[in-house]
N, C-alpha and C positions, 0 to 999 in steps of 0.2 A: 715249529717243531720244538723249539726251546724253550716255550714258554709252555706247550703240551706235558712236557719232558718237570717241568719245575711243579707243574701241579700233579703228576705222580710221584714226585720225590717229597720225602716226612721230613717236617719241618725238623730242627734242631732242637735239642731241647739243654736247660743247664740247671747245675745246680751249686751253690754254694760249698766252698771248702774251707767252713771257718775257721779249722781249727789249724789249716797250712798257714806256718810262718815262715816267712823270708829271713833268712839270715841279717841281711844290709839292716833291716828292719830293727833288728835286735841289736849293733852293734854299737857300743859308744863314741868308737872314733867315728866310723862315717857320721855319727848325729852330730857329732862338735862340727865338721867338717861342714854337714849342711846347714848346721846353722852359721857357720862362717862365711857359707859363698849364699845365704839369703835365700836357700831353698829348703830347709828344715819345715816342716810342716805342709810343703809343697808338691813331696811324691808319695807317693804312695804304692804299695801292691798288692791285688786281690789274687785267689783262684779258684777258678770254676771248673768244672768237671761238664764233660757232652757228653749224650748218647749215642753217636753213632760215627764213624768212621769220616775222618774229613779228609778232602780231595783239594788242591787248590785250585783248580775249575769254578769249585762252590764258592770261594770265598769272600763273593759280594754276599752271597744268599746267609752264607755262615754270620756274617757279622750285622745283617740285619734282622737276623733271627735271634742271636745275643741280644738287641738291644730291646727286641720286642717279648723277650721271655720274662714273666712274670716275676722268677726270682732275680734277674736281673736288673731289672727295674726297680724292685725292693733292696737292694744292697750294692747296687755298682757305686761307689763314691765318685763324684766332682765336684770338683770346685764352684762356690757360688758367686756370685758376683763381693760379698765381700770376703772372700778370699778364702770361708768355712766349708771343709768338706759336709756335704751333705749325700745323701739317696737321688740316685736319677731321677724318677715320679715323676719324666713327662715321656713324652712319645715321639720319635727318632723317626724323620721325614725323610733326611739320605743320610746318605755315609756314604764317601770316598772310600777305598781300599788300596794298597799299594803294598807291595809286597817288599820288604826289607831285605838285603844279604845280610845271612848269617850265617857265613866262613868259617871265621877265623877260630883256632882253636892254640894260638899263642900271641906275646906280646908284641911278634918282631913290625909290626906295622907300625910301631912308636919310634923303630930304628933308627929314621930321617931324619926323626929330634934332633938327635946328638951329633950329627953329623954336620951341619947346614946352619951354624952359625943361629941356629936357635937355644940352643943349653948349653952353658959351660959342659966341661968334664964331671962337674959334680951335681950335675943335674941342675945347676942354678938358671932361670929361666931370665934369657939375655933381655934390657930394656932397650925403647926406642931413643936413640937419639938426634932426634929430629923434628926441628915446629911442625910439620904437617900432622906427624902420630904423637905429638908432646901425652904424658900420660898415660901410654900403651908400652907395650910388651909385642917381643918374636914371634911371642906363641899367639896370643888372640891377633896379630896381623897375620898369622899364617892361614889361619883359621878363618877370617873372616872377610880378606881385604883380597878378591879375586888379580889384580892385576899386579899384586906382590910380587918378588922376585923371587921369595921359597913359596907360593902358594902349590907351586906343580908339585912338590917335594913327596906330597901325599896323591896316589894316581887318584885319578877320578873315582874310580871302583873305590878302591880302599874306603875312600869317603864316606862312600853309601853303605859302607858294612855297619851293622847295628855295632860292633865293640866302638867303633870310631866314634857314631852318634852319640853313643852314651859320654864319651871322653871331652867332645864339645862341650857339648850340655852343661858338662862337670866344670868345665871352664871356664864358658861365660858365665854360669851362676847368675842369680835373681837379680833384681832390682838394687839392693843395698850389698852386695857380694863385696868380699874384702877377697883379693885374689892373690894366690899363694905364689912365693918369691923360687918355690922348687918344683919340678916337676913329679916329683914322686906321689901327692897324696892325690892329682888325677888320675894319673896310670891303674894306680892301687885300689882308688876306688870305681872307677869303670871295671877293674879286673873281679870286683864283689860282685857288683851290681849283675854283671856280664852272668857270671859262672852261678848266680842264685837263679837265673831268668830264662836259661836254655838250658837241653838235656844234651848229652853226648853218648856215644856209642863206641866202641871199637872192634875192629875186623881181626877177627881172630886169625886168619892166614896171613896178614900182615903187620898185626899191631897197629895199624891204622887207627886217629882217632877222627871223628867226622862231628859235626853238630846234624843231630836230630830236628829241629825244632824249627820251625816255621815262625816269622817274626812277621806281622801284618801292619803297619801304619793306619791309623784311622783319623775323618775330622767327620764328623757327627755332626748334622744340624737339627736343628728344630727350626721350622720356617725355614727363614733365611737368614738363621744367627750360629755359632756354635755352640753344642750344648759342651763343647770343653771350651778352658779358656785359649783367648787365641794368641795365636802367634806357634809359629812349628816346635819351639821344647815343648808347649803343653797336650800336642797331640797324643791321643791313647795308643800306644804302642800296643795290639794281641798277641802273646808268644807262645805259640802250641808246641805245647812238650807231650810228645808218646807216653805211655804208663806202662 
């Protein structure tokens, strides 16, 4: 029946939004920023436009339909193996799909920072002192080291919420990442990144504001390789925003 059901349903179609630009994209501090944590030249953001109403039921079929549509193949950028964005121009065998939260419509999930013996009062981000973590910080042991004593600090959920992913990400930074002594210029720029990337609405009976926007995880292969690079920051993040 489902698969009856898949061949009367119209394939998805897309099409390039060249001339949409991203704010973060434009900004001089996040570029100094990412060139200081070694991911300057590393992210990237397109948008594309579809023709017909998406459901999240579809959204294995939605993202293999992205990857097989013509203009997308011509203009999706990834990374190439040495490390130059280029055009997709090959053909997407599977795709995982996972579906992200995307909650949050304030800061206060960073609260537990300042509380918990990770940040001074002035936001100064406390170091390790101890041979096991020699070299680390509060904050990337909170972040990274499951059996830590503030690891809980941040619930489970919280974690998976797309504003947190992005603040990671911003944390541990590339390869050659020079990492920053305060916490403010993560916060600030996950809070860019965040607010250029989802749409929001609000309820006019209550002033309610809510995030719109559908946030999907993807890891693409070709064969049995990744057509993005691997490791989970370089995974393609989809973010459907309503129009």
């Amino acid at each position: 029946m489902a698969a009856e059901q898949r061949r009367r349903q119209r394939s998805f179609s897309f099409g390039l939004l060249a001339n949409k630009k991203f704010a973060f994209q434009q900004d001089a501090r996040t570029s100094e920023l990412f060139l200081k944590w070694s991911m300057l030249g590393r992210i990237t953001a397109q948008a594309f436009n579809f023709d017909q109403q998406f459901n999240l039921y579809r959204k294995q079929e939605f993202v293999l339909d992205f990857f097989k549509d013509p203009c997308v193949v011509s203009n999706l950028k990834v990374l190439g193996a040495r490390g130059l964005w280029k055009s997709l121009d090959t053909e997407v065998l599977k795709a995982n799909v996972e579906v992200v939260p995307c909650t949050r419509v304030s800061m206060d999930v960073f609260d537990p920072l300042y509380s918990h013996g990770i940040l001074r009062p002035t936001g100064h981000i406390l170091k390790c002192f101890d041979d096991f973590y020699a070299d680390f910080d509060e904050l990337r042991k909170m972040l990274l080291i499951e059996d830590s004593e503030k690891y809980e600090i941040i619930s489970p959920e919280d974690r998976q919420e797309f504003l947190f992913q992005l603040f990671k990400h911003f944390c541990l930074g590339g390869e050659l990442c020079q990492y920053e002594d305060v916490i403010e210029p993560y916060i600030e720029t996950a809070r860019s990144v965040y607010k250029d990337m989802v749409s929001v609405q609000k309820d006019p009976a209550t002033d309610k504001i809510s995030i719109i926007s559908t946030v999907l995880k993807v890891s693409a292969y070709v064969s049995m390789t990744f057509v993005l690079a691997k490791g989970t920051p370089s995974l393609l993040r989809i973010t459907l925003c309503p129009t």
